[in-house]
N, C-alpha and C positions, 0 to 999 in steps of 0.2 A: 588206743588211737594210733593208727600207722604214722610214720614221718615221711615227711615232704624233703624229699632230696631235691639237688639242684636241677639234674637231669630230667627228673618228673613233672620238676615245677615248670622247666624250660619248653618240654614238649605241651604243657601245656598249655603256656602264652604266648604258643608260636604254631597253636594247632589255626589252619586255615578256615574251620568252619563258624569260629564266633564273626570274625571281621567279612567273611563270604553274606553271611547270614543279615550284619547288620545295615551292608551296602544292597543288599536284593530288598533289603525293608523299607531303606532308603531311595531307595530308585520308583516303586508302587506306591511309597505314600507319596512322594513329588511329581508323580502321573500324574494321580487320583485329586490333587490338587492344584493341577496344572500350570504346576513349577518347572518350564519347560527346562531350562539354564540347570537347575540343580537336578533331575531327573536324567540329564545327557551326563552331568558330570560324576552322578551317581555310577552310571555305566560306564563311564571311561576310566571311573576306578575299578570297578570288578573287570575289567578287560586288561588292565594295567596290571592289576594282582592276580591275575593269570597267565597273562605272559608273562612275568615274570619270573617263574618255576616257582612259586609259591606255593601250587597247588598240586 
C-alpha cells in the first residue's frame, strides 16, 4: 500500500475538478427545478472560482 505524503494529499484536496464538478451539478439540478435564486448563485460560484486563479 503506497503512502499518502502531505504534498499528494494537498494536491489532492486542492485539485479544481471535485468543487468545478459539484457547482456545474448544482447549477442543472437548480435549473431543472426552477430554483431560480440558487441556480444564479450556483453560477456566481463557478465564475468566482474561476476568477479567482483557481483554475
Amino acid at each position: 500500500m503506497p503512502q499518502l505524503t502531505a504534498g499528494r494529499l494537498r494536491r489532492g484536496l486542492t485539485e479544481p475538478l471535485l468543487p468545478v464538478a459539484v457547482l456545474a451539478l448544482l447549477a442543472v439540478a437548480a435549473a431543472a427545478l426552477d430554483a431560480t435564486v440558487l441556480c444564479w448563485a450556483a453560477v456566481g460560484a463557478l465564475a468566482g472560482f474561476a476568477l479567482s486563479g483557481s483554475v
